[in-house]
KELOTI-201679 format. One record per residue (C-alpha): chain; z, y, x; residue number from 1. Coordinates in steps of 0.25 Angstrom, whole numbers, plus 2048, in hexadecimal, padded with zeros to 3 digits. Last residue first. Example, Ala and Ser with C-alpha at 12.3 -4.5 7.8 and 13.67 -1.06 7.14 Angstrom:
<recs>
<rec cadena="A" Z="81D" Y="7FC" X="837" num="2"/>
<rec cadena="A" Z="81F" Y="7EE" X="831" num="1"/>
</recs>
This chain:
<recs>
<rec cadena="A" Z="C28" Y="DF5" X="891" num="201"/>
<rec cadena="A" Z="C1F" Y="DED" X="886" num="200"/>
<rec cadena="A" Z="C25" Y="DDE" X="884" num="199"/>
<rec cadena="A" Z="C1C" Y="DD4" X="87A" num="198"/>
<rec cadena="A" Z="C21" Y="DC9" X="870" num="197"/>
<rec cadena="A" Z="C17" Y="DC1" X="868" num="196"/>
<rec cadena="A" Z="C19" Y="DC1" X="858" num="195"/>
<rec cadena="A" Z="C18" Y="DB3" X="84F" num="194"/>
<rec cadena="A" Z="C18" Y="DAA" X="85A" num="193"/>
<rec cadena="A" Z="C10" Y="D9C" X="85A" num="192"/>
<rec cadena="A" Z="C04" Y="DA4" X="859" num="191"/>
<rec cadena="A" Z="BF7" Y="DA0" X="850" num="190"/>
<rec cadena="A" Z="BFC" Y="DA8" X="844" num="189"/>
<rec cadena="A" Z="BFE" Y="DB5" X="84D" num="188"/>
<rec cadena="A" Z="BEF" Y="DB2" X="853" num="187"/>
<rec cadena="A" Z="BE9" Y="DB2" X="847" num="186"/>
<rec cadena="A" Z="BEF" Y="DBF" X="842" num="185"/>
<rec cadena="A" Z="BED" Y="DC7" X="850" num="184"/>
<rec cadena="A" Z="BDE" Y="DC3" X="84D" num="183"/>
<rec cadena="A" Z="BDE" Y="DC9" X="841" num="182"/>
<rec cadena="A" Z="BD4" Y="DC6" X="835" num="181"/>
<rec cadena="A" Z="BD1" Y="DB9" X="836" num="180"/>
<rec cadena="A" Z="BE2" Y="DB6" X="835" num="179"/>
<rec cadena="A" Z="BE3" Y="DC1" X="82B" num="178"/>
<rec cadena="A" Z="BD8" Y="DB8" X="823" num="177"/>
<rec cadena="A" Z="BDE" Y="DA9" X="823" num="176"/>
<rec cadena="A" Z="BEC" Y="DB0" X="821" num="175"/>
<rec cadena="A" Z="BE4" Y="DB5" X="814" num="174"/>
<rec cadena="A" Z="BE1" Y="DA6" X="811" num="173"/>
<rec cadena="A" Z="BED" Y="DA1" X="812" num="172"/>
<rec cadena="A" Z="BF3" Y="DAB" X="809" num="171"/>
<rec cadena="A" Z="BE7" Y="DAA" X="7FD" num="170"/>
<rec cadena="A" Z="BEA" Y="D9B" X="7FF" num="169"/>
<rec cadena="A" Z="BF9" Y="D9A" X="7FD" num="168"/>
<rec cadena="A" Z="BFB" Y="DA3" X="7F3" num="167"/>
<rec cadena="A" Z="BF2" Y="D9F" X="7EA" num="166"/>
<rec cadena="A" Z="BF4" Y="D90" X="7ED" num="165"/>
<rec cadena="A" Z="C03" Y="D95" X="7EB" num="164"/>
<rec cadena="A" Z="C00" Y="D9B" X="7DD" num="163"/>
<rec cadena="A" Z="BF8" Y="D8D" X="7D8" num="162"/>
<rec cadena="A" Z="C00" Y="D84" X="7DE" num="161"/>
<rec cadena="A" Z="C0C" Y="D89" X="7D5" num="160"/>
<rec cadena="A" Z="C16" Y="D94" X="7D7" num="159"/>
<rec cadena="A" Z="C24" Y="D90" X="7D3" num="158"/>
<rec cadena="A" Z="C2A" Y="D8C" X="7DF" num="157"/>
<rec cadena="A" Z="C2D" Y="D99" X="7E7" num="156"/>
<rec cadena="A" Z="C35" Y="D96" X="7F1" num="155"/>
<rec cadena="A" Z="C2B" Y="D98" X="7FE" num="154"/>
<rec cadena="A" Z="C25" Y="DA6" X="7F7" num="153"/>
<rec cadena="A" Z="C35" Y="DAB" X="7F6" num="152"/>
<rec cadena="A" Z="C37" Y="DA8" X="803" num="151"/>
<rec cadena="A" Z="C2A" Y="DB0" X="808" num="150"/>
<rec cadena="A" Z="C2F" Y="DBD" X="804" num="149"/>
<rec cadena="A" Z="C25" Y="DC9" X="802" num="148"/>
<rec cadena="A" Z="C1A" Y="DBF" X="7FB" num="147"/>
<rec cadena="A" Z="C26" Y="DB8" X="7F2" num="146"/>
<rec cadena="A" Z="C2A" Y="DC5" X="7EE" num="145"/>
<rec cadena="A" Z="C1B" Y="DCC" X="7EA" num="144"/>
<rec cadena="A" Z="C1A" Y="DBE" X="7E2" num="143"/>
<rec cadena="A" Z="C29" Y="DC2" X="7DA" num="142"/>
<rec cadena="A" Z="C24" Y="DD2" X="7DA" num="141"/>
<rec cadena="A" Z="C17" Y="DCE" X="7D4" num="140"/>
<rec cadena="A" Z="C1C" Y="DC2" X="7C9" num="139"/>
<rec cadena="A" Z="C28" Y="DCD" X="7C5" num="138"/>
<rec cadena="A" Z="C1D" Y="DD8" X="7C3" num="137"/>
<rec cadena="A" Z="C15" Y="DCE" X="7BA" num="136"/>
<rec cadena="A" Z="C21" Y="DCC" X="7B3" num="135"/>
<rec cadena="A" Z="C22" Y="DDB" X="7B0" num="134"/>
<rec cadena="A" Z="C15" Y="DDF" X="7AC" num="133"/>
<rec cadena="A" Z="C14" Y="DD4" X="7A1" num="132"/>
<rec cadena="A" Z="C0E" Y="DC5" X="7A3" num="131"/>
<rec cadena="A" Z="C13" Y="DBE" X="793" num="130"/>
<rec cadena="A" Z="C04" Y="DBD" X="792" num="129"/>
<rec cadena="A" Z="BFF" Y="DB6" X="79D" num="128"/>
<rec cadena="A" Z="BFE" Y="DB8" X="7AB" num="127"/>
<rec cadena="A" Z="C09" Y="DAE" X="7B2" num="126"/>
<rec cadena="A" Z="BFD" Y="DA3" X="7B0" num="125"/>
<rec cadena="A" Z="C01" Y="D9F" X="7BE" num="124"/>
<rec cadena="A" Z="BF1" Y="DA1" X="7C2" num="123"/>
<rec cadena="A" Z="BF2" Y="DB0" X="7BE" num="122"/>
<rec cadena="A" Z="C00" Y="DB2" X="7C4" num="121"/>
<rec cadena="A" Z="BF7" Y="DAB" X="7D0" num="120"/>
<rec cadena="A" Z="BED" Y="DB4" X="7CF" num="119"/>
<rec cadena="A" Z="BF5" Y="DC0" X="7CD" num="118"/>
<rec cadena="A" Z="BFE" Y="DBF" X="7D9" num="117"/>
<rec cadena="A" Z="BF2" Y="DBA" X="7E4" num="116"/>
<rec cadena="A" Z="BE9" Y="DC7" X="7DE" num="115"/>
<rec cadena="A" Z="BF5" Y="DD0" X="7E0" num="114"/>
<rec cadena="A" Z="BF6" Y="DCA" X="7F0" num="113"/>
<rec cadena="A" Z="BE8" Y="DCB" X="7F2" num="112"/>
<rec cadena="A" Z="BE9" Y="DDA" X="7ED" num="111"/>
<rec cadena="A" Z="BF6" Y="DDD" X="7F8" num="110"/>
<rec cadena="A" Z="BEF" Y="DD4" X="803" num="109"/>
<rec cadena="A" Z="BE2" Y="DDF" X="801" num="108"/>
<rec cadena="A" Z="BEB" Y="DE9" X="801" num="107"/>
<rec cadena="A" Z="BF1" Y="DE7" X="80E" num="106"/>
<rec cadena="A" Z="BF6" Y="DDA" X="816" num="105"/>
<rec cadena="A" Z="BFE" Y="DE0" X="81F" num="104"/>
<rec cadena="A" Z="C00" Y="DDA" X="82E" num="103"/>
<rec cadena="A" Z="C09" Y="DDB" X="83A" num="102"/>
<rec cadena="A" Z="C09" Y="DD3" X="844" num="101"/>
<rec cadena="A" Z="C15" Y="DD2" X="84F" num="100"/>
<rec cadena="A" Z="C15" Y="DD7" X="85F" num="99"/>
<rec cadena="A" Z="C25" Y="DD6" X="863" num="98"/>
<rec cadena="A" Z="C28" Y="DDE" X="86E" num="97"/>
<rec cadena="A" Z="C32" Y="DDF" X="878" num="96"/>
<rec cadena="A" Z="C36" Y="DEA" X="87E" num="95"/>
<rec cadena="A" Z="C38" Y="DED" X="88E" num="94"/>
<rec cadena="A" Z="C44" Y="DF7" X="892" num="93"/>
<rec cadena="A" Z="C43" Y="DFA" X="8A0" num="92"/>
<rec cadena="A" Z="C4D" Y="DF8" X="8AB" num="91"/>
<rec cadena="A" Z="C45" Y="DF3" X="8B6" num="90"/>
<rec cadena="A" Z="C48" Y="DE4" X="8B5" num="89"/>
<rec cadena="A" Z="C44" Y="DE5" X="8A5" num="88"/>
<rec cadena="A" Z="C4E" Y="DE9" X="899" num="87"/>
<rec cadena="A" Z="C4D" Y="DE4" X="88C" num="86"/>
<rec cadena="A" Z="C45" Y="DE6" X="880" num="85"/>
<rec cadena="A" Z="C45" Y="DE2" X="870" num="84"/>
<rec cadena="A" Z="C3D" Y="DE0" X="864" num="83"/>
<rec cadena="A" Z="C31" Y="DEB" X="864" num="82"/>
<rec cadena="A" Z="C27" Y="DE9" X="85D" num="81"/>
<rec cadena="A" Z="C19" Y="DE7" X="85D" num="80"/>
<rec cadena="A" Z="C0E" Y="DE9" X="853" num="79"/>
<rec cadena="A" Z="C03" Y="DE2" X="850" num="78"/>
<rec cadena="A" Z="BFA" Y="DE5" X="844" num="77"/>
<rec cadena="A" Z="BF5" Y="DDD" X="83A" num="76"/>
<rec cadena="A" Z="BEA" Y="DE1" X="82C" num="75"/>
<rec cadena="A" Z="BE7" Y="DDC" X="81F" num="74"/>
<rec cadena="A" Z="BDE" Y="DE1" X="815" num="73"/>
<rec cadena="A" Z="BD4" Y="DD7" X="815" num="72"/>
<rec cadena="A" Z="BDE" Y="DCB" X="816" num="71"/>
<rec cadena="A" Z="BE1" Y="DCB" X="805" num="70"/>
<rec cadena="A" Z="BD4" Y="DCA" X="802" num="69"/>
<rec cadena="A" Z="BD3" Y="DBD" X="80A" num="68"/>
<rec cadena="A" Z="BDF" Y="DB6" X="803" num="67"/>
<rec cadena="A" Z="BD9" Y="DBB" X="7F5" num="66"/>
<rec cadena="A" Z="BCB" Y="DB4" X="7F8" num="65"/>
<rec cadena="A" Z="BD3" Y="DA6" X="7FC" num="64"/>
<rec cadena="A" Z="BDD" Y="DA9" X="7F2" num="63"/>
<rec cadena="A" Z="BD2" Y="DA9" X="7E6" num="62"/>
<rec cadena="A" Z="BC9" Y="D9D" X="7EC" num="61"/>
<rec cadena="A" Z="BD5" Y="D95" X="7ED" num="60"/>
<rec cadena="A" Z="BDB" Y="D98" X="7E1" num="59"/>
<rec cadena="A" Z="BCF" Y="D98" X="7DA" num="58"/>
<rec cadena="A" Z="BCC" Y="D88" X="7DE" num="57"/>
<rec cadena="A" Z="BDB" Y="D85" X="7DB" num="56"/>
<rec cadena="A" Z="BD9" Y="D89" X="7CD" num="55"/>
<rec cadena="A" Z="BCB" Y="D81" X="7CC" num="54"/>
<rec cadena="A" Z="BD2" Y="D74" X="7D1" num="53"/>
<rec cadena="A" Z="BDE" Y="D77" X="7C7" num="52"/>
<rec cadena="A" Z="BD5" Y="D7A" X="7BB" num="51"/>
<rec cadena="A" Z="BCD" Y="D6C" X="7BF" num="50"/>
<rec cadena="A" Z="BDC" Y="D66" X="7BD" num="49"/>
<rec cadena="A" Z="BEA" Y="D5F" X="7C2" num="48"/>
<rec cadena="A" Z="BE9" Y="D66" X="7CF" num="47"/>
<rec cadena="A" Z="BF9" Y="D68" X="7D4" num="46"/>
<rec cadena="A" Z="BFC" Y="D71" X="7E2" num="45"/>
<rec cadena="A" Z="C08" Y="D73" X="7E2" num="44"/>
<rec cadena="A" Z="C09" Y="D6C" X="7F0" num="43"/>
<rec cadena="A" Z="BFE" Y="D72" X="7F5" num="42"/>
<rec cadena="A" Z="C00" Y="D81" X="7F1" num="41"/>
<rec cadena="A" Z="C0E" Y="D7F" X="7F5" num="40"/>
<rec cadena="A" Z="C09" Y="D7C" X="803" num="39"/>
<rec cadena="A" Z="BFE" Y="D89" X="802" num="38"/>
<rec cadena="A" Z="C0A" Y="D92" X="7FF" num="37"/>
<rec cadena="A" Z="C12" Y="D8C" X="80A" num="36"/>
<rec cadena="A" Z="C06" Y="D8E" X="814" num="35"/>
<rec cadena="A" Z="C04" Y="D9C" X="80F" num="34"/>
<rec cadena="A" Z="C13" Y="DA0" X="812" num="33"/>
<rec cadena="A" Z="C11" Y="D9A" X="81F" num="32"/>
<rec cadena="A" Z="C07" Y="DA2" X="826" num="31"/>
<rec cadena="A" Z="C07" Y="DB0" X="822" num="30"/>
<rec cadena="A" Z="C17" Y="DB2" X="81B" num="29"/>
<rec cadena="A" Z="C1B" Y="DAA" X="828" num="28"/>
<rec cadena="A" Z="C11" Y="DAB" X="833" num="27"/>
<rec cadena="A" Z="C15" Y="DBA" X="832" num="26"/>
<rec cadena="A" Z="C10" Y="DC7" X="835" num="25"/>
<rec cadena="A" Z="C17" Y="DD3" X="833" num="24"/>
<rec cadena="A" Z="C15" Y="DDE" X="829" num="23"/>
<rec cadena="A" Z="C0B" Y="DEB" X="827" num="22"/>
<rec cadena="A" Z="C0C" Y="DF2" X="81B" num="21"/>
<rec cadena="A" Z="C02" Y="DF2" X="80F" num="20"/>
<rec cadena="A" Z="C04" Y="DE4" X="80A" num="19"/>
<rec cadena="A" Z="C12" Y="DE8" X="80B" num="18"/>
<rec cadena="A" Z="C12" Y="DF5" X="801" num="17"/>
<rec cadena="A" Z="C0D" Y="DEB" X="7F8" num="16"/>
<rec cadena="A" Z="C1A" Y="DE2" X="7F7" num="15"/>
<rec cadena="A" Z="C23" Y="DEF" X="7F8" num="14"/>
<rec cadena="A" Z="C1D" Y="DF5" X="7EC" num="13"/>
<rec cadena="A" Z="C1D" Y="DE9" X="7E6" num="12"/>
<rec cadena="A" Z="C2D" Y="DE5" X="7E9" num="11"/>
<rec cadena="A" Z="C32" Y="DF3" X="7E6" num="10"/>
<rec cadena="A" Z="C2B" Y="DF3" X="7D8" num="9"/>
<rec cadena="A" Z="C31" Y="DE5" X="7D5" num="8"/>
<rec cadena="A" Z="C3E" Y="DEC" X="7DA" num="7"/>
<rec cadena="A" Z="C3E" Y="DF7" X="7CF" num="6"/>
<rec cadena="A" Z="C3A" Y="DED" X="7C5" num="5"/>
<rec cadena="A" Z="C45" Y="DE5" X="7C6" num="4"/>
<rec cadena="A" Z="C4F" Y="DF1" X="7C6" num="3"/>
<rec cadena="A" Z="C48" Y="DF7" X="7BA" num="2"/>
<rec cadena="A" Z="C4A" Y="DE9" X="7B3" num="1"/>
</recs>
């Protein structure tokens, strides 16, 4: 118990250390892994009643709102590193660069992420009476674990239409903002290349 707690702490703290730090850009966590949420969302995806049709209604309008607040905070940077040299006709020693995007999401993707967890342990009924301090710690650290490690998003197969609507949305919908908001950002998901290669003497 105290070993299981100890790493749950580790895991949060980590997990919202992140947001603040800056990391690298990918098309994979940025670009695909809300196109397989919204897939799921589709082929889950079962209206049997008006309660349904309204449910879907305030998931949309609720991750829409959420996948907008959580772009406010977020800032990119550029930053080149070097990845190796060689030497020219005259005997000097030229590195080759590697220019990648960095980004953090902030506080404001930190709060939109809480919001996303409750509302969707909201929608899965999982707040309910037999709820105590130490399940709803294993539900964080298990949603903070799949959002660190993509794999373990791809195999999850107990989520309903519902949670990957949720997540599928608010996510597309902040990609939508970070690409209005940087130009560098618009430009990276329009390239065929993920970094560009530069050489400095």
């Amino acid at each position: 118990m105290i070993y299981s707690s100890i790493v749950s702490l580790l895991i949060i703290i980590y997990f919202v250390k992140d947001q603040f730090e800056f990391s690298k850009v990918t098309k994979m966590r940025l670009l695909f892994l809300p196109i397989f949420c919204l897939y799921q969302f589709f082929s889950k995806l079962n209206i049997n009643s008006v309660h349904d049709i309204v449910m879907l209604i305030v998931i949309l309008i609720f991750s829409i709102v959420v996948g907008f607040y959580k772009s406010v905070n977020f800032k990119i940077k550029e930053l080149s590193t070097s990845k190796y040299f060689f030497i020219d006709d005259n005997g000097k020693e030229v590195n080759i660069y590697q220019r990648a995007l960095y980004a953090r999401g902030g506080r404001s993707y930190l709060i939109g992420w809480l919001l996303v967890f409750l509302f969707t342990l909201l929608l899965n009924s999982k707040f309910n009476s037999d709820l105590n301090f130490f399940k709803f710690t294993h539900e964080l650290v298990d949603e903070m674990m799949k959002d660190l490690a993509i794999f373990m998003r791809i195999r999850d197969t107990n989520s309903g239409w519902k949670s990957w609507g949720i997540l599928g949305i608010t996510n597309i919908v902040y990609l939508f903002f970070i690409r209005h908001k940087s130009t560098k950002m618009n430009q990276f998901f329009k390239s065929n290349t993920m970094e560009t290669i530069g050489s400095k003497k």
